[in-house]
Backbone and ligand atoms as CSV (ligand in chain L), in Angstrom:
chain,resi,resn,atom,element,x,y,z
A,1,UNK,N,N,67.482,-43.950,79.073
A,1,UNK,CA,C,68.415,-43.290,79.993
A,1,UNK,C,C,69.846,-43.540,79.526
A,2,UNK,N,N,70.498,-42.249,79.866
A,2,UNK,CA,C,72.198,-43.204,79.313
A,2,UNK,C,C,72.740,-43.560,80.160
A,3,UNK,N,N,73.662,-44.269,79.401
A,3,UNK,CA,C,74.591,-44.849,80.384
A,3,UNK,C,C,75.017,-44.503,81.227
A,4,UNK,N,N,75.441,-44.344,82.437
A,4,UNK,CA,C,76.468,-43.512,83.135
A,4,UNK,C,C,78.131,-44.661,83.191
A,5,UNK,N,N,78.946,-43.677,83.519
A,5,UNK,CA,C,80.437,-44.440,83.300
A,5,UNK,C,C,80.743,-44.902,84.958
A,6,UNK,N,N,81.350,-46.297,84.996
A,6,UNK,CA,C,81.499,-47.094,86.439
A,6,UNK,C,C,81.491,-45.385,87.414
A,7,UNK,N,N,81.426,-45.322,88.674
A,7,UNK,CA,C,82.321,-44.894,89.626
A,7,UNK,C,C,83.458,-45.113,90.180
A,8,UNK,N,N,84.819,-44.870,90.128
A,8,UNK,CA,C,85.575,-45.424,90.282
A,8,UNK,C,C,85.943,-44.833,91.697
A,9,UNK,N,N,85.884,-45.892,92.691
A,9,UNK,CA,C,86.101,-45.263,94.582
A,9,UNK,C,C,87.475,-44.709,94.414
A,10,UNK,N,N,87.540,-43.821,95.104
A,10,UNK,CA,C,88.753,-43.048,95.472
A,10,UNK,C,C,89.368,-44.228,96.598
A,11,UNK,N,N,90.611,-45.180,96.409
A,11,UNK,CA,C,91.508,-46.102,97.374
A,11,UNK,C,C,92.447,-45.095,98.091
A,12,UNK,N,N,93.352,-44.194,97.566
A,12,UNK,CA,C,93.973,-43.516,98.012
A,12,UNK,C,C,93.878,-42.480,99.379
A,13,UNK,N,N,93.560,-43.366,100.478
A,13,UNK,CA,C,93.552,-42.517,101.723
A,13,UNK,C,C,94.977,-42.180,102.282
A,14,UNK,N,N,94.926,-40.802,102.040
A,14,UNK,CA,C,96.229,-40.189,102.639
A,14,UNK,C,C,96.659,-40.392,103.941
A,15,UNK,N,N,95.485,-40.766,105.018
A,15,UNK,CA,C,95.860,-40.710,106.193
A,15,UNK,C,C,96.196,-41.684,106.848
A,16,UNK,N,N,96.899,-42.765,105.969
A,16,UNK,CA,C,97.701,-44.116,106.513
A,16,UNK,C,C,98.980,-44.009,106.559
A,17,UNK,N,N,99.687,-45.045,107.194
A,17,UNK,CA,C,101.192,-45.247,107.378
A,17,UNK,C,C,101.746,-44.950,105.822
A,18,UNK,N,N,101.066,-45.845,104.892
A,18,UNK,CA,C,101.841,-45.932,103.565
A,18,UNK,C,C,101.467,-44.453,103.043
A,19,UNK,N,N,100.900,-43.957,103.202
A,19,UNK,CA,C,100.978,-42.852,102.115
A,19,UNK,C,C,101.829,-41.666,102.701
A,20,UNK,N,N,101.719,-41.741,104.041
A,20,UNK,CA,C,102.134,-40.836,105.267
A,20,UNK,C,C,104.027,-40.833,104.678
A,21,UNK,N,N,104.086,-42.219,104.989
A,21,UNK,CA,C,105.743,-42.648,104.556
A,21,UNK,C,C,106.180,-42.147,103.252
A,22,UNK,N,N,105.386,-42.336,102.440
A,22,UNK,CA,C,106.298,-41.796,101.144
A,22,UNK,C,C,105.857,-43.352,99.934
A,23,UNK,N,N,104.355,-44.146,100.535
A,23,UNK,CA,C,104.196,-45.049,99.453
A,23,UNK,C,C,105.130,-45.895,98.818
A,24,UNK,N,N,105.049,-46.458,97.241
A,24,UNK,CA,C,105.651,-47.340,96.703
A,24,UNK,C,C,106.978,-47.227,96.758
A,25,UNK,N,N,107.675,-46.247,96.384
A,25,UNK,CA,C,109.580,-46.013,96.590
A,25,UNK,C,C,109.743,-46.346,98.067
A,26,UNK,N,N,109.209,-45.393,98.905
A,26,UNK,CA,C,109.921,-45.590,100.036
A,26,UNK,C,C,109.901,-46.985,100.548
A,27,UNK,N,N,108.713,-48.025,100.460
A,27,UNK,CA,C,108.442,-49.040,101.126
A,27,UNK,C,C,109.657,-50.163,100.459
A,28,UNK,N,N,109.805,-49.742,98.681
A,28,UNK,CA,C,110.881,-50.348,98.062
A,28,UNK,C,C,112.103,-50.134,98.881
A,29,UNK,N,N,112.364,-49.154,99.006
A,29,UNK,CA,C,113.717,-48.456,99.455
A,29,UNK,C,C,113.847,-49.571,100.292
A,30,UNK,N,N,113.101,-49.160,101.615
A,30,UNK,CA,C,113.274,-50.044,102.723
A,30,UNK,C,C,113.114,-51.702,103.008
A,31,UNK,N,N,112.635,-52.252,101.970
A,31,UNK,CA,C,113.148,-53.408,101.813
A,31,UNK,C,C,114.126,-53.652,101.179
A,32,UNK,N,N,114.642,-52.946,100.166
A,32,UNK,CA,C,115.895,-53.476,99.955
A,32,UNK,C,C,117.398,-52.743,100.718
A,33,UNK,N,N,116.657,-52.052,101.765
A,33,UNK,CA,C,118.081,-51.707,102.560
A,33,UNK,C,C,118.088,-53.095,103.500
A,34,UNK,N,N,116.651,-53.557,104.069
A,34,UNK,CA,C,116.288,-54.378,104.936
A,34,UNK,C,C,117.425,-56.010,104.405
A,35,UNK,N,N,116.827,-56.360,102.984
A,35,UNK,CA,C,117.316,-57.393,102.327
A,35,UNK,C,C,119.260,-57.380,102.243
A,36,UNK,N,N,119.538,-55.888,101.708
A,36,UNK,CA,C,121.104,-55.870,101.754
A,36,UNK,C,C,121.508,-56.161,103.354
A,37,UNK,N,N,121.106,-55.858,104.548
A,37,UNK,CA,C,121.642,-55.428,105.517
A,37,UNK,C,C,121.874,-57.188,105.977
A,38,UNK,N,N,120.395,-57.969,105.747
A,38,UNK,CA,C,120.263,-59.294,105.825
A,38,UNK,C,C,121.644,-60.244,105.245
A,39,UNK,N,N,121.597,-59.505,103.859
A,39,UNK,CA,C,123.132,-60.302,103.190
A,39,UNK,C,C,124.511,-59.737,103.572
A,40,UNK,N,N,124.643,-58.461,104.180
A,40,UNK,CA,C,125.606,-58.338,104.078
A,40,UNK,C,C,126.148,-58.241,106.086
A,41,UNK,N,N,125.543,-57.795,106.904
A,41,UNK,CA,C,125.964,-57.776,108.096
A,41,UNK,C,C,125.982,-59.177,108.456
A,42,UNK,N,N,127.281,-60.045,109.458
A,42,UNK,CA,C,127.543,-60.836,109.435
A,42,UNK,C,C,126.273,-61.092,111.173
A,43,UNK,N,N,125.535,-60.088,111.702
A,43,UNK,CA,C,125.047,-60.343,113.084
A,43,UNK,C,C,123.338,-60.969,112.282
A,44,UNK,N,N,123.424,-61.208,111.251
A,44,UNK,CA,C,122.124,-61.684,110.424
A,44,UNK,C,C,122.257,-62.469,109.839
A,45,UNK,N,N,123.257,-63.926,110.305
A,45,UNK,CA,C,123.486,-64.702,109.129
A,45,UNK,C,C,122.604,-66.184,109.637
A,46,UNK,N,N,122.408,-65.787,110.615
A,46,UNK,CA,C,121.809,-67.073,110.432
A,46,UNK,C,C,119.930,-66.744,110.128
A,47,UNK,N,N,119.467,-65.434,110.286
A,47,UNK,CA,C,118.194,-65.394,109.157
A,47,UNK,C,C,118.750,-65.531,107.882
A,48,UNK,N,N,119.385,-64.848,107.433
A,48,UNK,CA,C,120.059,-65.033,106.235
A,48,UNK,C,C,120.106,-66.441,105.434
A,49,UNK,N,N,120.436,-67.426,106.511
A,49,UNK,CA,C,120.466,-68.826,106.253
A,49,UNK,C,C,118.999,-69.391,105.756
A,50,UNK,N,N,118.318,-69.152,106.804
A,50,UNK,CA,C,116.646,-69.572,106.456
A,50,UNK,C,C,116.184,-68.629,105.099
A,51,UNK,N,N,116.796,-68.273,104.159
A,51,UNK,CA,C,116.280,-67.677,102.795
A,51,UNK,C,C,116.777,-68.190,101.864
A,52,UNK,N,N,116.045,-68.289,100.756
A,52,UNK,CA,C,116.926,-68.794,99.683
A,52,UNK,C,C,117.499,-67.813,99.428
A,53,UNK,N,N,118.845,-68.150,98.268
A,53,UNK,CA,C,120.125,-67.813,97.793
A,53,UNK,C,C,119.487,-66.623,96.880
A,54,UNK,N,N,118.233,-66.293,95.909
A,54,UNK,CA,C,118.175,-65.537,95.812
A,54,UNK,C,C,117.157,-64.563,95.812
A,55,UNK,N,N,117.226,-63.249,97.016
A,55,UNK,CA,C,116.410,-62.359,97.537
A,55,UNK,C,C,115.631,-61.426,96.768
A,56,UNK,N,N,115.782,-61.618,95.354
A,56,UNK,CA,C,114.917,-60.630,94.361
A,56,UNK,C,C,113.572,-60.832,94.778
A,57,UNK,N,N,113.097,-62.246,94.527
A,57,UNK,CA,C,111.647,-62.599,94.456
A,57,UNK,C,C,111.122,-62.141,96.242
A,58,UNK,N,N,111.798,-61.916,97.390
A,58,UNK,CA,C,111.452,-61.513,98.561
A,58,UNK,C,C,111.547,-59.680,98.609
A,59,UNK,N,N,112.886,-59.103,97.657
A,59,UNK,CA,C,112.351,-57.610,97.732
A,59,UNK,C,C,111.287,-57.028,96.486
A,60,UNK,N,N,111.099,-58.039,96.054
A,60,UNK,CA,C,109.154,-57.965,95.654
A,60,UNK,C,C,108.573,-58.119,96.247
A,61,UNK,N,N,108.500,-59.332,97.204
A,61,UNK,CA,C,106.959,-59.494,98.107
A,61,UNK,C,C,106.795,-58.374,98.727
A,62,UNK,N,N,108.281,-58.000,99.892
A,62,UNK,CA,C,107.738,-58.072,100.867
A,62,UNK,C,C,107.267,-56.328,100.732
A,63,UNK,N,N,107.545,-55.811,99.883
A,63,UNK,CA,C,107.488,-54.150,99.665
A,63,UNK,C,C,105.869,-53.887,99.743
A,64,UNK,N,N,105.252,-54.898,98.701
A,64,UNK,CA,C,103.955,-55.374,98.159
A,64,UNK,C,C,103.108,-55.723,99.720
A,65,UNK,N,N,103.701,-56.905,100.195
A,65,UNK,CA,C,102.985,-57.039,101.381
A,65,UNK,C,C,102.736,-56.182,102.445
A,66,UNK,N,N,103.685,-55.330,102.967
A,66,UNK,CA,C,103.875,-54.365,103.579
A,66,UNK,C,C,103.032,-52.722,102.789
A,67,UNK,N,N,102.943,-53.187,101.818
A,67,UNK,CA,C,101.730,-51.856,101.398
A,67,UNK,C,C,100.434,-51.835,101.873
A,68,UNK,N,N,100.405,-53.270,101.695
A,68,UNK,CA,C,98.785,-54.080,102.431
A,68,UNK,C,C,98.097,-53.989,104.057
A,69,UNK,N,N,99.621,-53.651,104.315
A,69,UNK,CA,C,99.170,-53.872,105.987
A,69,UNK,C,C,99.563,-52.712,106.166
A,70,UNK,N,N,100.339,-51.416,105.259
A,70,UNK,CA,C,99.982,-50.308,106.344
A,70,UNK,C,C,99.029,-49.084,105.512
A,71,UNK,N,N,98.102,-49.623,104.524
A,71,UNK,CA,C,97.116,-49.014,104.639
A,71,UNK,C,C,97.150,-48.481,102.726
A,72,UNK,N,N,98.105,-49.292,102.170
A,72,UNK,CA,C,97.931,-49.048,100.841
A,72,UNK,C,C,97.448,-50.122,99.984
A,73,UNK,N,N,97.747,-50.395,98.574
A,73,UNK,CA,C,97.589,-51.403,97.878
A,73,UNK,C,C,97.309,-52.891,98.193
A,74,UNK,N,N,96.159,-53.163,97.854
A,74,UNK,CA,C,96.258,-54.455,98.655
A,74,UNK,C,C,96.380,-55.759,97.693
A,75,UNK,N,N,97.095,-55.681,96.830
A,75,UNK,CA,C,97.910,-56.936,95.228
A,75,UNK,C,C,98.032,-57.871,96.137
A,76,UNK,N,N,99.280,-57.405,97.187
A,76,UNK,CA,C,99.731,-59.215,97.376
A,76,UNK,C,C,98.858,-59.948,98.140
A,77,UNK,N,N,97.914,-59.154,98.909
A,77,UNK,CA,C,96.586,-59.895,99.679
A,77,UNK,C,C,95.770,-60.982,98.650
A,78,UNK,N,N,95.546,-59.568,97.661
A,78,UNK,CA,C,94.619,-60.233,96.867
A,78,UNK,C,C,95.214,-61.211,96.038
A,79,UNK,N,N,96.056,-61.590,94.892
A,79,UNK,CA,C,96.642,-62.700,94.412
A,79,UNK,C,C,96.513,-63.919,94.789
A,80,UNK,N,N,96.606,-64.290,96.172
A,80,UNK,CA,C,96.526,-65.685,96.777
A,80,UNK,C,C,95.503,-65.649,98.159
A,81,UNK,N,N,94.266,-65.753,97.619
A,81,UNK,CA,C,92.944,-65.018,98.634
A,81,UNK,C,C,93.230,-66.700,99.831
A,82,UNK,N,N,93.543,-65.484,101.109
A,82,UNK,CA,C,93.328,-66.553,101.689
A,82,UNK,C,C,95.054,-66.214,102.701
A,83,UNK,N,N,95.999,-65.791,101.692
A,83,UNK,CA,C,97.467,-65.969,102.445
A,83,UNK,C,C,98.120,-64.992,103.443
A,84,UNK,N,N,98.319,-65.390,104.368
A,84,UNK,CA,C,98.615,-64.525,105.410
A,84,UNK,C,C,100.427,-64.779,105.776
A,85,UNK,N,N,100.285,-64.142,107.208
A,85,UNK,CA,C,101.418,-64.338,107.893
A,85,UNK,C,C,101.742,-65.595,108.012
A,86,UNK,N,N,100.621,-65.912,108.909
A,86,UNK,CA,C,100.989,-67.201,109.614
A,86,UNK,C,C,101.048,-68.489,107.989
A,87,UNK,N,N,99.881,-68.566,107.230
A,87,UNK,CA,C,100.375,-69.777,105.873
A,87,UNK,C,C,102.103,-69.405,105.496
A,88,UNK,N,N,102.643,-68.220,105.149
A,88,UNK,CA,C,103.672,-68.153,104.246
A,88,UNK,C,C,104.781,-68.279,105.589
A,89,UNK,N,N,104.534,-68.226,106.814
A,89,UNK,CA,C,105.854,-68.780,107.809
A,89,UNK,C,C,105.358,-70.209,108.345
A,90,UNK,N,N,104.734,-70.801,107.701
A,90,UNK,CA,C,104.494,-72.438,108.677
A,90,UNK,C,C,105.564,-73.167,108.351
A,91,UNK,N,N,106.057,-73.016,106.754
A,91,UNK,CA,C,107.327,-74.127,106.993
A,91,UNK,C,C,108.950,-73.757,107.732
A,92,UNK,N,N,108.612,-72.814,108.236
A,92,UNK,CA,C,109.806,-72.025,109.013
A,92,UNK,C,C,109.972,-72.118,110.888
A,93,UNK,N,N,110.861,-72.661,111.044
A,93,UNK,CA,C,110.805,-72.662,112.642
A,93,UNK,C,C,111.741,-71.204,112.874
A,94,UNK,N,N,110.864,-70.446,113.744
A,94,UNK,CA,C,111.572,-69.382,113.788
A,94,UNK,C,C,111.903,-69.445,115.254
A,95,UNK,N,N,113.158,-68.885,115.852
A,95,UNK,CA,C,113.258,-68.933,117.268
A,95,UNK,C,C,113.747,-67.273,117.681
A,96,UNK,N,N,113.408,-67.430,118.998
A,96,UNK,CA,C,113.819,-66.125,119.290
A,96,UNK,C,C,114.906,-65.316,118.635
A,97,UNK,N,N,115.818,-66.045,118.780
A,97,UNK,CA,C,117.558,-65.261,117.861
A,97,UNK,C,C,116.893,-65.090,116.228
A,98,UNK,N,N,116.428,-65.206,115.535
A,98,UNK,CA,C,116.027,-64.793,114.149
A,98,UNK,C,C,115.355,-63.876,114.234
A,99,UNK,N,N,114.233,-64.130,115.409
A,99,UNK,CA,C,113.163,-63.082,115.330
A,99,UNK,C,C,113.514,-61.747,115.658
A,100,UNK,N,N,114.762,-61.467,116.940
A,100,UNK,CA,C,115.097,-60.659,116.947
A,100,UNK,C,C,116.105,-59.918,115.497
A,101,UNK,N,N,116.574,-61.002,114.812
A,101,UNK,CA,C,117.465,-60.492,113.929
A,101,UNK,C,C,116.186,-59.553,112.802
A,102,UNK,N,N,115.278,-60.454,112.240
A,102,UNK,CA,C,114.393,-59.516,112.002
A,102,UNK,C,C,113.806,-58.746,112.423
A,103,UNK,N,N,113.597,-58.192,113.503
A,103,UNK,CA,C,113.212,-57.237,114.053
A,103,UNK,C,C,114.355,-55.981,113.454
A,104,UNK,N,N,115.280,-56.257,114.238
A,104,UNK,CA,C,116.774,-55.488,114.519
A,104,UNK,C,C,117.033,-54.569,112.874
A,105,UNK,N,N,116.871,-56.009,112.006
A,105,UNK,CA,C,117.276,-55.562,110.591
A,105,UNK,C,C,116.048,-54.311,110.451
A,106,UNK,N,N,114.664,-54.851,110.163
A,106,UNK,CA,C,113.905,-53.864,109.872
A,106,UNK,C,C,113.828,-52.549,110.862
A,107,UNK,N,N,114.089,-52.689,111.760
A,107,UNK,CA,C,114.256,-51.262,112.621
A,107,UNK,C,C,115.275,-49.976,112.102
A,108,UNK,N,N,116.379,-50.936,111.896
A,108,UNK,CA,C,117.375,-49.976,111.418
A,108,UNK,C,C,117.267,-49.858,109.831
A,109,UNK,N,N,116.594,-50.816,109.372
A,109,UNK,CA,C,116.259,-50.250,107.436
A,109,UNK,C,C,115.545,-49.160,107.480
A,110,UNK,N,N,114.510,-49.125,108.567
A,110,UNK,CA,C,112.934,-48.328,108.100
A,110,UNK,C,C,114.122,-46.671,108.888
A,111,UNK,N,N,114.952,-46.650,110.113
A,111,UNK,CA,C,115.492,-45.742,110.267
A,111,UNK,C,C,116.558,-44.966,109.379
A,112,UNK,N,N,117.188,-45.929,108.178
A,112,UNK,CA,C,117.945,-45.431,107.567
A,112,UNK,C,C,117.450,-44.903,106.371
A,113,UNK,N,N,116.368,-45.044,105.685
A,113,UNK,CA,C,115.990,-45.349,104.767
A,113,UNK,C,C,114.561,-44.188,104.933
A,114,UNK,N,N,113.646,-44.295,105.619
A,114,UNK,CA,C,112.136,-43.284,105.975
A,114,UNK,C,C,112.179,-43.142,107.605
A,115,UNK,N,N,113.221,-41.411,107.520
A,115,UNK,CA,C,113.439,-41.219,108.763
A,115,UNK,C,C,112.314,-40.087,109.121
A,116,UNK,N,N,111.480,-39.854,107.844
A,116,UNK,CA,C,110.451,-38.755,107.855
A,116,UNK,C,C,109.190,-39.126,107.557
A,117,UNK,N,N,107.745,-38.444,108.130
A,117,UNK,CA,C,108.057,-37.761,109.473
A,117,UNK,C,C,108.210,-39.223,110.649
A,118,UNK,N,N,109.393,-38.247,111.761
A,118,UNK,CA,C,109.835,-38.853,112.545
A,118,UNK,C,C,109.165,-40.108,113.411
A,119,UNK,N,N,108.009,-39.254,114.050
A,119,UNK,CA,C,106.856,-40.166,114.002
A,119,UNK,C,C,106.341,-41.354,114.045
A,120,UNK,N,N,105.927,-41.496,112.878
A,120,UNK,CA,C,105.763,-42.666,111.307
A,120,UNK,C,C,106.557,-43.600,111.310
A,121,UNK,N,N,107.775,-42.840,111.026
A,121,UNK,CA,C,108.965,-43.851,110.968
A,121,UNK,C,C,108.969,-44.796,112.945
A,122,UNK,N,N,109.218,-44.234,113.737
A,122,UNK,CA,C,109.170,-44.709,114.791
A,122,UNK,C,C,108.278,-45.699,114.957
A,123,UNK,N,N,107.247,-45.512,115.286
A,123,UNK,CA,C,106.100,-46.332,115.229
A,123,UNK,C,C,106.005,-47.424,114.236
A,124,UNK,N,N,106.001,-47.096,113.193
A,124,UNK,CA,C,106.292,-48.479,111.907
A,124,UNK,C,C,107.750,-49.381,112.263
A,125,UNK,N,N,108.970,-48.821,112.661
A,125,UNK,CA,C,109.894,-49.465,113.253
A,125,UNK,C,C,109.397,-50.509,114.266
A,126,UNK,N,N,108.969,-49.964,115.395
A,126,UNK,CA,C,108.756,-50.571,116.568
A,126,UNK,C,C,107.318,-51.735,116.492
A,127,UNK,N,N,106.584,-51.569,115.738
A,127,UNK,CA,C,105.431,-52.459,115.525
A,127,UNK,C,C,105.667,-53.402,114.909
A,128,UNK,N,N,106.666,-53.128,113.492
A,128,UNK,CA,C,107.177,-54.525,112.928
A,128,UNK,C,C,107.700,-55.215,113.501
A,129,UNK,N,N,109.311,-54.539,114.018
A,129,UNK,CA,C,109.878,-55.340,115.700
A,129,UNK,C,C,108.920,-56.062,116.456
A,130,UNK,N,N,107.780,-55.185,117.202
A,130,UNK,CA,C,107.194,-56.737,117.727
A,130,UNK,C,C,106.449,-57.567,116.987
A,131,UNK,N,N,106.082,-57.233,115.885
A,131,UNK,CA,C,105.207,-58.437,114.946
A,131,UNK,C,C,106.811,-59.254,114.566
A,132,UNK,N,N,107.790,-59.331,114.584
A,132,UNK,CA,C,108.531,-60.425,114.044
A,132,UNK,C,C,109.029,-61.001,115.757
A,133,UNK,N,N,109.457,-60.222,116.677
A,133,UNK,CA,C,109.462,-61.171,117.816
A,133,UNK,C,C,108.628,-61.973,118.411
A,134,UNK,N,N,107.028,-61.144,117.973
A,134,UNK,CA,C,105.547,-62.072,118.717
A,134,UNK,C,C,106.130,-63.512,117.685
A,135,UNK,N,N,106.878,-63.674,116.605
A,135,UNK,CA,C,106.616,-65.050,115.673
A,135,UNK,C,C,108.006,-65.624,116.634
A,136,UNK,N,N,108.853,-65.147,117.550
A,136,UNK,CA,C,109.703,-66.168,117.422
A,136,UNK,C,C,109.464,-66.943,118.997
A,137,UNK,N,N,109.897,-68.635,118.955
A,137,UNK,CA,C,109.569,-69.481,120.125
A,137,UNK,C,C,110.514,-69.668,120.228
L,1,LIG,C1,C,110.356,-63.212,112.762
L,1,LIG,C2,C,111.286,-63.551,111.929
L,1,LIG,C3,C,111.039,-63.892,110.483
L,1,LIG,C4,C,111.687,-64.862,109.801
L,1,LIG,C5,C,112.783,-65.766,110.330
L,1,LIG,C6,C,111.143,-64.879,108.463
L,1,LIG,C7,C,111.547,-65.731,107.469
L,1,LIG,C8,C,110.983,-65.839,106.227
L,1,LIG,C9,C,111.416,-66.741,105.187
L,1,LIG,C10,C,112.592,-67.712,105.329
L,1,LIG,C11,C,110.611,-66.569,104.124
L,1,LIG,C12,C,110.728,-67.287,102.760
L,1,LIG,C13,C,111.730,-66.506,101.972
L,1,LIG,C14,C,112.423,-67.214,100.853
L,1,LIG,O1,O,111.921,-68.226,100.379
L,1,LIG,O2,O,113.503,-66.722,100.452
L,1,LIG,C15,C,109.655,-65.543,104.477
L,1,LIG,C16,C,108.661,-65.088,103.670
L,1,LIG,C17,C,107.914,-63.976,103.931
L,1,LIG,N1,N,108.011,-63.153,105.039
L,1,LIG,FE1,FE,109.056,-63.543,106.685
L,1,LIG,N2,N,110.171,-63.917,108.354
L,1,LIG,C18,C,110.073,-63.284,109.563
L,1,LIG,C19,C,109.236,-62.236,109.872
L,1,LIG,C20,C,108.437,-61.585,108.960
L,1,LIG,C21,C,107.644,-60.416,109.242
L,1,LIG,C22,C,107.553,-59.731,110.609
L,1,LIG,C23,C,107.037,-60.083,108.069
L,1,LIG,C24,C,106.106,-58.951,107.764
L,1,LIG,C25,C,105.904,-57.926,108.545
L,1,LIG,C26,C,107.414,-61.052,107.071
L,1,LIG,C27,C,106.957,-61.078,105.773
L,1,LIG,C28,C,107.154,-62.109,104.893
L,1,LIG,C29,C,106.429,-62.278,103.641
L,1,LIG,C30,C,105.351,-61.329,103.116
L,1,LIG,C31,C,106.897,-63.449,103.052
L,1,LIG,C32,C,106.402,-64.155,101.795
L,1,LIG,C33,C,106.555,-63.479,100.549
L,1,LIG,C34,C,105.798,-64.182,99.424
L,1,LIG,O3,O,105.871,-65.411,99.298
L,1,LIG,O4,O,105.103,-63.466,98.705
L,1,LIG,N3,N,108.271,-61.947,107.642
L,1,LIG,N4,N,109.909,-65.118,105.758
């Protein structure tokens, strides 16, 4: 019999947040409007504070991580089997005032940045918002 060649599964489901949004650029985009807005608006300085000095190696993750959870690529899952939310924020005391600052920041990145479709954008705004306030005590 011959060989036959692997099957390779079709990953690419169109009908998620990430692909819906506009995938790898846009999710880039919006972290690094997210990351500038962090360094440069003075109402974010004290998240700002809790980061190191330099944000390259975070507008890698977090573009990566955020592909994972809304329905694309799943790299940064897989790399460190096992790492979540909660392992990569344990050494961080987060309190309400940060959490809202992250919230705040990513609301207005994901609005400035993937305002289409309207939607999408809304909903991905407002869900991250409460996934970073559910972290703050
Ligand atoms: C609630 C307020 C939050 C605070 C204060 C916070 C703070 C931090 C800090 C200080 C780091 C380490 C960064 C560095 O070393 O420069 C980090 C890492 C990270 N944060 Fe947050 N974070 C928050 C919410 C979130 C949310 C809601 C998400 C995702 C939706 C997120 C995703 C990540 C990821 C993926 C990393 C690790 C990246 C990696 O090591 O690969 N964070 N966070």
């Amino acid at each position: 019999m011959p060989s036959q060649a692997p099957v390779i599964e079709e990953t690419r489901n169109p009908d998620t947040p990430y692909y819906r949004l506009g995938g790898a650029p846009v999710f880039e985009a919006i972290c690094n409007r997210f990351y500038d807005l962090m360094d440069e608006d003075p109402q974010y300085a004290e998240l700002r504070a809790m980061h190191a000095e330099d944000l390259g190696p975070m507008r890698e993750a977090l573009p990566r991580f955020l592909a994972g959870w809304a329905g694309g690529p799943r790299d940064w899952f897989e790399a460190v089997p096992g790492r979540c939310m909660m392992s990569v924020h344990k050494p961080f005391a987060i309190n309400r005032a940060v959490a809202d600052q992250w919230a705040d920041a990513m609301t207005r990145a994901v609005s400035d940045v993937a305002p289409e479709p309207a939607d999408m954008a809304k909903a991905m705004g407002e869900v991250l918002g409460n996934l970073a306030r559910g972290m703050g005590r």
